[in-house]
N, C-alpha and C positions, 0 to 999 in steps of 0.2 A: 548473535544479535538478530533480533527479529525483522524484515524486513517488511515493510505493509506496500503489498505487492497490489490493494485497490487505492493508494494513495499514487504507488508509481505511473499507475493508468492514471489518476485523478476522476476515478467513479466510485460510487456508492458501492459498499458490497453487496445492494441489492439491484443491482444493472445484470440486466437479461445478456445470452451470449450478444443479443447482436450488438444491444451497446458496445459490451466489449471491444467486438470487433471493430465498429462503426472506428470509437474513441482510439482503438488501437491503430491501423490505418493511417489516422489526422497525425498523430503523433508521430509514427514512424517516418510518415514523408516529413515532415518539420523537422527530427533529431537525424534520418539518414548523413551518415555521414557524406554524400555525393554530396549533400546540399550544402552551397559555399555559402550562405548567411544564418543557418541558423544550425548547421551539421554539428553533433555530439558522438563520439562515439561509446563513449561511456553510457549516459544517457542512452541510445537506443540501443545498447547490449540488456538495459536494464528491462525496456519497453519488450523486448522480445522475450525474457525469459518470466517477466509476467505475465503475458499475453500465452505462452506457453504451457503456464500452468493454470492460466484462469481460464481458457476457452476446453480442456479438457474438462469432461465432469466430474471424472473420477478423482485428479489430482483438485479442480478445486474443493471438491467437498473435505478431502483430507486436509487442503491449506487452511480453510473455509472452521475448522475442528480448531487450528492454533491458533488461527486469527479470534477465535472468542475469547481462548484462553488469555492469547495476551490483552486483549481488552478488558479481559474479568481483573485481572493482572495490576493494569493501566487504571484502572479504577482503585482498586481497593489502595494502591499508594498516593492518588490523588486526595480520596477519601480521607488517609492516615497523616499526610501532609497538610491537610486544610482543618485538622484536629487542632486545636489551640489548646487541649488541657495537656496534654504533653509537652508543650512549653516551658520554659522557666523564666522568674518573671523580670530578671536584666535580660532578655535578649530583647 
């Protein structure tokens, strides 16, 4: 399953590293698990290992490669689901 590792941060995948960081940062102290009101630790396992791959450049251009694909992906079954002649006409 694909994971959308700029949805996990909640930025654009066209956010320069420092957003990243910036965003990753806010996030981390708000999910840290220390934090007794809003601590996750699921959640910021998650924040860390996309922060991990998104501020390296070399992994994100590689994740940056799947992330189109599944967008092209994401598309084209959006596309084929909002076709209405492959219907049939009791549905």
């Amino acid at each position: 399953m694909f994971v959308d590792l700029y949805e996990t941060l909640e930025i654009s995948p066209n956010a320069n590293s420092e957003t990243v960081e910036r965003v990753f940062r806010y996030l981390a102290m708000r999910y840290h698990p220390d934090n007794q009101q809003t601590g996750n630790e699921a959640r910021f396992s998650d924040l860390v290992e996309a922060h991990n791959t998104l501020k390296d450049p070399v992994k994100r251009a590689q994740y940056d490669v799947a992330y189109k694909e599944h967008a092209g992906r994401r598309r084209e079954l959006t596309e084929e689901a909002s076709n209405k002649k492959g219907l049939r006409a009791g549905f």
